[in-house]
C-alpha positions as CSV (number, residue, x, y, z in Angstrom):
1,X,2.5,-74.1,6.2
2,X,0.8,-77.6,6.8
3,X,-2.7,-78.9,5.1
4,X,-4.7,-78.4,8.1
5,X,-3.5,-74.8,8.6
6,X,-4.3,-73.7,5.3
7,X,-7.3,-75.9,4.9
8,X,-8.8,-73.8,8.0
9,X,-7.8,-70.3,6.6
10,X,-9.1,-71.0,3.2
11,X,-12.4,-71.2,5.6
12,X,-12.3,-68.6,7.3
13,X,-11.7,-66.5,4.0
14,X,-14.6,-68.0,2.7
15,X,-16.9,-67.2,5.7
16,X,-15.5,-63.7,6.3
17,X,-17.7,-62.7,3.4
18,X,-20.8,-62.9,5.2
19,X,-19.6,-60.4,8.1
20,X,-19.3,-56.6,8.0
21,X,-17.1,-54.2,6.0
22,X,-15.3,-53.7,9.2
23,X,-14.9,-57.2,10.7
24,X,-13.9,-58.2,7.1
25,X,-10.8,-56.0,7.6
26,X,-10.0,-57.3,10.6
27,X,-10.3,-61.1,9.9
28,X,-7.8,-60.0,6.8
29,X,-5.4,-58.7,9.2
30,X,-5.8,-61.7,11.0
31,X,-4.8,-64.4,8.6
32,X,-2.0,-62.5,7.4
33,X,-0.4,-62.4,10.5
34,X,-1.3,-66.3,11.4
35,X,0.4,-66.6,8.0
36,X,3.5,-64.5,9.1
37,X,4.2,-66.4,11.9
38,X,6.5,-68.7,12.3
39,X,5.9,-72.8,12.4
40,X,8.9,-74.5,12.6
41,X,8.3,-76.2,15.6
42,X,5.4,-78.1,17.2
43,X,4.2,-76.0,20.1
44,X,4.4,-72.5,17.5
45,X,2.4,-74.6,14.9
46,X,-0.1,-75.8,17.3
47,X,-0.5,-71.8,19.0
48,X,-1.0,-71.1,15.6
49,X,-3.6,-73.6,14.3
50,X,-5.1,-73.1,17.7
51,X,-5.5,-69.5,16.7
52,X,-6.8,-70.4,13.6
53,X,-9.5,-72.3,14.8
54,X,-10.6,-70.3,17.0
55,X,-11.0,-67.4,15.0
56,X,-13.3,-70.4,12.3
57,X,-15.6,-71.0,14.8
58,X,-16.4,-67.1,16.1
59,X,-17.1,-66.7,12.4
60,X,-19.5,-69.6,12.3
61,X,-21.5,-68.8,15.3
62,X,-21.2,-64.7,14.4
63,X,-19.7,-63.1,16.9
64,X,-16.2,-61.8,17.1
65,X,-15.1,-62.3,21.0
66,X,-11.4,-61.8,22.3
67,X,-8.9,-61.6,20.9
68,X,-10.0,-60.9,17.6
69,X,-12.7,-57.9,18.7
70,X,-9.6,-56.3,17.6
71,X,-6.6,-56.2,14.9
72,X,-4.0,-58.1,15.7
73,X,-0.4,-57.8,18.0
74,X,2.8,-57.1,16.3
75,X,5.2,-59.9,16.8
76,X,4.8,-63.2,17.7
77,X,1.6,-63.8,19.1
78,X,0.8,-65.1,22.7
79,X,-0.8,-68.7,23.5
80,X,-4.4,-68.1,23.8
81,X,-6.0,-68.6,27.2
82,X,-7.2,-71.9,28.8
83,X,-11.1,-70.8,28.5
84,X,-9.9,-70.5,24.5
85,X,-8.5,-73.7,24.7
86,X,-11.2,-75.5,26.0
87,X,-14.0,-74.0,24.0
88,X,-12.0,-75.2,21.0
89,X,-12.2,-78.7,22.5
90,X,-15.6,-78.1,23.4
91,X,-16.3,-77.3,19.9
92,X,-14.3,-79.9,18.2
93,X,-15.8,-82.9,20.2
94,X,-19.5,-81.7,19.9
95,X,-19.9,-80.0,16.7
96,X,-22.7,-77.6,16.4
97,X,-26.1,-79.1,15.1
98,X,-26.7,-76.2,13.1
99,X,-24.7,-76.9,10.4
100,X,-24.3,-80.7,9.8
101,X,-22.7,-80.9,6.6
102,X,-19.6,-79.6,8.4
103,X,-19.0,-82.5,10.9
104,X,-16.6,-84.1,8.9
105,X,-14.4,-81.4,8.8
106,X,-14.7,-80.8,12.2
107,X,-13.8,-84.0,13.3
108,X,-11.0,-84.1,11.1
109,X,-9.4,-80.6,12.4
110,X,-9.8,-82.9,15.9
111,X,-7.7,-85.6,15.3
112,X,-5.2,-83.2,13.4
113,X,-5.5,-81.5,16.6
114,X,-5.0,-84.7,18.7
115,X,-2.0,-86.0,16.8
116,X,-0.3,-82.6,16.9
117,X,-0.9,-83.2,20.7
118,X,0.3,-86.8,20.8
119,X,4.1,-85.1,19.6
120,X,4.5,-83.7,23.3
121,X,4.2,-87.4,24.5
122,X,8.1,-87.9,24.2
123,X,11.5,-88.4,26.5
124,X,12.4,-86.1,28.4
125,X,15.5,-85.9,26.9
126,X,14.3,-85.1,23.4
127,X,11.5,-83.0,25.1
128,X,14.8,-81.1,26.7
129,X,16.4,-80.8,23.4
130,X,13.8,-79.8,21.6
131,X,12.9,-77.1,24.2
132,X,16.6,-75.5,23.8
133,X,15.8,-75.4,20.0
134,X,12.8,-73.5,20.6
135,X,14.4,-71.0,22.7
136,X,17.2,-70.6,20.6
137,X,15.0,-70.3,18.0
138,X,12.6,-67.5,20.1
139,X,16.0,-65.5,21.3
140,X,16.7,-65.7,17.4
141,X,13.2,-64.4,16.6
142,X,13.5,-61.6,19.5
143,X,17.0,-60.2,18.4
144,X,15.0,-60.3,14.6
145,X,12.5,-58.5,15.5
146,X,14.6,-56.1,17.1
147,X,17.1,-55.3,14.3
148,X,13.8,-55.2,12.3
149,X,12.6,-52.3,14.6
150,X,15.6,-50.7,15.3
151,X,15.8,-50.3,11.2
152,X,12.4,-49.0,11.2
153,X,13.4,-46.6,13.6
154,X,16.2,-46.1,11.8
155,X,14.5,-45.3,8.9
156,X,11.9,-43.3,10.7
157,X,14.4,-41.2,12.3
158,X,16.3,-40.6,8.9
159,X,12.6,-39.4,7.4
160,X,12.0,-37.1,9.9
161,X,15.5,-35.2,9.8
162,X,14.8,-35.2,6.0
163,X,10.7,-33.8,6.6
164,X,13.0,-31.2,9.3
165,X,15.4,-30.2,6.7
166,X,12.8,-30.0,4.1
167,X,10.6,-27.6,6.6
168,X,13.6,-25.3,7.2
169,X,14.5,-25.1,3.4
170,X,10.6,-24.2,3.1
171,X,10.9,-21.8,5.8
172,X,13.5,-19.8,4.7
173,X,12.1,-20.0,0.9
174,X,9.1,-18.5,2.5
175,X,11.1,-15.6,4.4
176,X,12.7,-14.8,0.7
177,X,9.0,-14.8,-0.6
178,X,7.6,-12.5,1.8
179,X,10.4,-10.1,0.9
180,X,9.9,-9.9,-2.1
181,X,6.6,-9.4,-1.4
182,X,6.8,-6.8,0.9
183,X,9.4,-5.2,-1.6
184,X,6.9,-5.8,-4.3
185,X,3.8,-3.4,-2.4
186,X,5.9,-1.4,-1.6
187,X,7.0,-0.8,-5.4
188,X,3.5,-1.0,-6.2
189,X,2.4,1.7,-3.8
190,X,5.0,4.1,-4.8
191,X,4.4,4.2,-8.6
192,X,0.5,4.5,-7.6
193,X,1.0,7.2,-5.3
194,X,3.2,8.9,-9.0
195,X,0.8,7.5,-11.2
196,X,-1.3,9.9,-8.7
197,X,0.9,12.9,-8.7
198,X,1.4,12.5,-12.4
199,X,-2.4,12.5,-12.8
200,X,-3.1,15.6,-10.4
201,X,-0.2,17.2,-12.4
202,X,-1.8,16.5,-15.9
203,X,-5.1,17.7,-14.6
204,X,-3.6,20.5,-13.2
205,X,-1.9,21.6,-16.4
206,X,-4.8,20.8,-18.4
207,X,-7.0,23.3,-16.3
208,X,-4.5,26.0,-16.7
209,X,-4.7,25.0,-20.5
210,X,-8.0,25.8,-21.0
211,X,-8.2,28.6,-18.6
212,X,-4.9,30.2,-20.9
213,X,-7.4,29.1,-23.9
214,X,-10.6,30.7,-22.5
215,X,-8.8,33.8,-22.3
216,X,-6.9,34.2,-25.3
217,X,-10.5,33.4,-27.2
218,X,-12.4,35.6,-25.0
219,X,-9.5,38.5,-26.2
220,X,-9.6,37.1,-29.7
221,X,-13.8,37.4,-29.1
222,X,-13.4,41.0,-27.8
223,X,-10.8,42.0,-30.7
224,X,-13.0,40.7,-33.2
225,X,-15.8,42.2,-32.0
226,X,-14.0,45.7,-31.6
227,X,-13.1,45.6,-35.3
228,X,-16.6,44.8,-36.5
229,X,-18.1,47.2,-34.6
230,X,-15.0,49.9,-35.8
231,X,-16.4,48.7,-39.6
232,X,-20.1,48.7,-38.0
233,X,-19.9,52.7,-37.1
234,X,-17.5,53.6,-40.2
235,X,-20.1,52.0,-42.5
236,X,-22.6,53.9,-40.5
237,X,-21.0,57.1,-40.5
238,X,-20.7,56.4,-44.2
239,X,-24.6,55.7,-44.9
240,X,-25.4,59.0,-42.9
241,X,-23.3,60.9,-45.4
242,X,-24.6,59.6,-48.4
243,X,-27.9,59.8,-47.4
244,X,-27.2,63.9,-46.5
245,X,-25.6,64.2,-50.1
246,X,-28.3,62.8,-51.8
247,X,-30.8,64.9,-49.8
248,X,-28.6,68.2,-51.1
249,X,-27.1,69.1,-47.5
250,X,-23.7,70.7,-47.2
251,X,-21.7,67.8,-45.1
252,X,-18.7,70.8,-44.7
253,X,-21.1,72.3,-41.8
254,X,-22.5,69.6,-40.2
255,X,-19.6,67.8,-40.0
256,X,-17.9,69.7,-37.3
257,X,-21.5,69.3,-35.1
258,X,-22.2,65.6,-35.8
259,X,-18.3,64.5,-34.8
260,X,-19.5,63.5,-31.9
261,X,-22.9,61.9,-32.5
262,X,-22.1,60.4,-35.8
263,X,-23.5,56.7,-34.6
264,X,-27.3,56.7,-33.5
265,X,-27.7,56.1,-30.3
266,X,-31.2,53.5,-30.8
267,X,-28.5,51.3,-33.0
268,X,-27.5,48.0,-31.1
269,X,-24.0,48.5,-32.1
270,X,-23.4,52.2,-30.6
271,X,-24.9,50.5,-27.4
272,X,-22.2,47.9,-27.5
273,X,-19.5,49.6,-28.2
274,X,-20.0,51.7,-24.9
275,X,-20.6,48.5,-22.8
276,X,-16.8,47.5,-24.8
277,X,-15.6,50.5,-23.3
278,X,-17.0,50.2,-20.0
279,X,-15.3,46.7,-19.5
280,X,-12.1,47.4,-21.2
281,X,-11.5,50.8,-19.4
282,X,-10.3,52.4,-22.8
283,X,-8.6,55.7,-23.0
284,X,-10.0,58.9,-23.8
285,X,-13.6,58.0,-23.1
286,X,-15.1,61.2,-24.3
287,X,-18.1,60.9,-21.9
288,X,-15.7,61.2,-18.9
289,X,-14.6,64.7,-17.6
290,X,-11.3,66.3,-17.5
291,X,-10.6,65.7,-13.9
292,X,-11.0,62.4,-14.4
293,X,-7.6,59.9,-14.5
294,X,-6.9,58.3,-18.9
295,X,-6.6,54.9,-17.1
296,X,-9.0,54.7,-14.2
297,X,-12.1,55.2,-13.7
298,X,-12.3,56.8,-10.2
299,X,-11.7,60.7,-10.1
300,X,-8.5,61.8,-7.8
301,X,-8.4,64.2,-5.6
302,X,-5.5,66.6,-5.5
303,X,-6.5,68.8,-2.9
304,X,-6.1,65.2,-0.2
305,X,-2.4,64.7,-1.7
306,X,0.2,65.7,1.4
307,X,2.4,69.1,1.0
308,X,5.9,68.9,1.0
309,X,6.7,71.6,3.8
310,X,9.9,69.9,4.9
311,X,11.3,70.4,1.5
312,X,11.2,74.0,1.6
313,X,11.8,74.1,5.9
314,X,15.0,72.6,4.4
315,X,15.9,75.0,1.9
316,X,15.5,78.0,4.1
317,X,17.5,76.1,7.3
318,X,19.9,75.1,4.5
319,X,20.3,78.9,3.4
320,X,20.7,80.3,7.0
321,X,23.3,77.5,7.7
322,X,25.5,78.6,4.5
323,X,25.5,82.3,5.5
324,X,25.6,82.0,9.3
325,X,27.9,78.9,9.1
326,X,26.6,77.3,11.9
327,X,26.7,73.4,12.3
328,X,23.7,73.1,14.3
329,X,21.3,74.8,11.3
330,X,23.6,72.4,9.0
331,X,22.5,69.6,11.0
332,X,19.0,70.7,10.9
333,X,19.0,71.0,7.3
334,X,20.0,67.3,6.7
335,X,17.1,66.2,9.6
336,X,14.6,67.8,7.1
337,X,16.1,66.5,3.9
338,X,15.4,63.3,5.5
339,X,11.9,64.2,6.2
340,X,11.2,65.2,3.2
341,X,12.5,62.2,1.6
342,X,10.2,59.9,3.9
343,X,7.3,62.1,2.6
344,X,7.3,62.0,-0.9
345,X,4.5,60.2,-2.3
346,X,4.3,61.4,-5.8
347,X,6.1,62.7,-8.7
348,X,5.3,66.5,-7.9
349,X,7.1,66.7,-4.8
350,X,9.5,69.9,-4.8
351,X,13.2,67.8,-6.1
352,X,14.9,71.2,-6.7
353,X,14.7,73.0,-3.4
354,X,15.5,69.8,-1.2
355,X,18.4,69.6,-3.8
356,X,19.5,72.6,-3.0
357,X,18.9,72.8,0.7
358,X,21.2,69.7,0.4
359,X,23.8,71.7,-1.3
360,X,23.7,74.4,1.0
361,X,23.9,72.3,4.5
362,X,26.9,70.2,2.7
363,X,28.8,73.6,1.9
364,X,27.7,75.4,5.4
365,X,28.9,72.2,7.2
366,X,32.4,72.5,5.2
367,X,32.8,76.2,6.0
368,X,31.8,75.5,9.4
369,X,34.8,72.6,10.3
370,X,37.3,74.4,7.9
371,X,36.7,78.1,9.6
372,X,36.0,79.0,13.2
373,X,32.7,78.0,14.7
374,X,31.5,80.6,17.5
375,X,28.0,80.1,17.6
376,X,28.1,76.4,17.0
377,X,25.4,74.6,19.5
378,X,26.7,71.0,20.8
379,X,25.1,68.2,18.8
380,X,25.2,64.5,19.2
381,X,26.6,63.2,16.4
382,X,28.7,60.1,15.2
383,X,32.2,59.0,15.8
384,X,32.9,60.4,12.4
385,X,31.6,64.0,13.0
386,X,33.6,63.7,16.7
387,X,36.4,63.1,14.9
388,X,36.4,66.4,12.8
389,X,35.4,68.3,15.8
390,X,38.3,67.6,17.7
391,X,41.6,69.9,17.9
């Protein structure tokens, strides 16, 4: 890089203080590609200083015009336009009035500019020369710049595949995680729907703990009481005696008539000892009549209780049957054993005639296959009776 090159983007650093944040970024990105570029030659040195001076004067009058309204081109940059050029020349050959002090500068950058100029007054064959060098040296620049984006693409391409490998290896680690999550709630779930069961359990088991507890203290309640009020009426009975004794009365005779009202009945413990036996349906309740059933309380009529008649039907079929010999009255027999059997409903149901109505149909029945049946009466009966029967 040449004096006058750096002498002008010194100034522009210096000036691109007084613009905005914005343009201030810019005008960097500006000066570090003017920097970048290459100057080996005349024509790229003067592009370049041309550039330069350019963006100087926008910056002194203000206003950022094309091209630097924006950042600047990747690669090599372009020659600026002819309007460009010549409002550089405009510039350099009438400086502006509004700032004297910098004339001298000015006219400096002009004959630097000049000069630079004067180099493309040569032969034409060094111009010819030195035109192959340039575009040998452009073709060079061109195939640079295109290994140098082919390796950023490279590079690029070899990020992404790397981001895509990355993404899948996420992907699936986030499949595994959502199983196990799943997995997890479902756990999770299950023991709280036990932890339920176990609870409803517990509960349950409690309840029926304290209803087995209620009970066993309300019979614990009612055994207690029973014995206090069995010591409650013995001391009683005891008191009444004394008290007879010491009055002179003969207990032998009165004894007998007070067996049964021994306990008075305005005492609050002869009024709940009855309401003991009232719940508890005790036995032999002397206030309750013969008729009445020992263990409950409602009275039974006999006189609704069914009569066995089939049992004693059976017995005299039974008889007949025996003496006659005759299958059918057998037969009979056994149809009202049956009956009778079907109709017993209680203990005093007649066992000892159907037994022997039994008896007599089983031995009138032998007698009756084993001898000679003349008033036997045809009767439908099974294949093993049809059997017998036959010749």
């Amino acid at each position: 890089m040449n004096d006058p090159l750096r002498n002008t983007l010194e100034r522009v650093h210096e000036l691109s203080a007084r613009v905005g944040k914005h343009q201030q970024i810019r005008v960097l990105h500006w000066v570090r590609t003017l920097v970048a570029q290459p100057t080996s030659n005349g024509p790229w040195m003067r592009n370049v200083l041309e550039y330069a001076t350019a963006l100087l004067q926008m910056l002194q009058r203000g206003v950022l015009d094309a091209p630097f309204d924006k950042l600047p081109p990747q690669g090599p940059l372009p020659t600026l336009p002819r309007h460009a050029l010549r409002s550089i020349a405009r510039a350099t050959t009438a400086p502006s009035r509004a700032h004297p002090h910098e004339r001298a500068s000015s006219s400096q950058r002009y004959r630097e500019i000049v000069s630079n100029q004067s180099e493309a007054t040569l032969p034409k064959r060094e111009k010819r020369l030195q035109n192959q060098q340039v575009q040998t040296r452009e073709s060079e620049e061109q195939w640079e710049w295109q290994r140098v984006w082919k390796g950023a693409f490279e590079q690029m391409r070899g990020d992404l595949e790397a981001k895509a490998k990355q993404t899948r290896a996420l992907e699936l680690e986030l499949k595994e995680l959502r199983a196990v999550l799943s997995g997890t709630e479902k756990a999770l779930e299950r023991e709280q729907r036990e932890k339920k069961e176990l609870q409803a359990h517990h509960d349950a088991e409690l309840r029926n703990l304290h209803a087995v507890h209620d009970l066993e203290l309300q019979a614990l309640k009612a055994e207690h009481r029973k014995k206090v009020q069995e010591i409650t009426m013995q001391n009683e009975h005891k008191l009444q005696r004394r008290t007879r004794e010491d009055q002179g009365l003969d207990t032998r005779t009165e004894d007998a008539s007070d067996a049964g009202a021994a306990f008075n009945a305005q005492s609050e413990s002869y009024g709940d000892f009855l309401e003991y036996i009232d719940a508890n349906a005790v036995s032999g309740d002397p206030r309750r009549p013969a008729e009445v059933h020992s263990f409950i309380r409602e009275p039974l009529d006999v006189s609704n209780d069914p009569t066995d008649w089939y049992s004693a039907l059976s017995l005299v079929v039974g008889s007949l049957s025996f003496v006659l010999k005759w299958k059918s009255l057998a037969w009979c027999c056994f149809i009202f054993c049956g009956a009778s059997f079907g109709n017993m409903r209680n203990l005093d149901s007649d066992v000892k005639s159907l037994t022997m109505s039994i008896m007599f149909a089983s031995m009138s029945l032998v007698s009756a296959y084993t001898g000679d049946d003349k008033h036997a009466v045809a009767i439908p009966v099974s294949s093993g009776a049809a059997s017998l029967d036959a010749p």
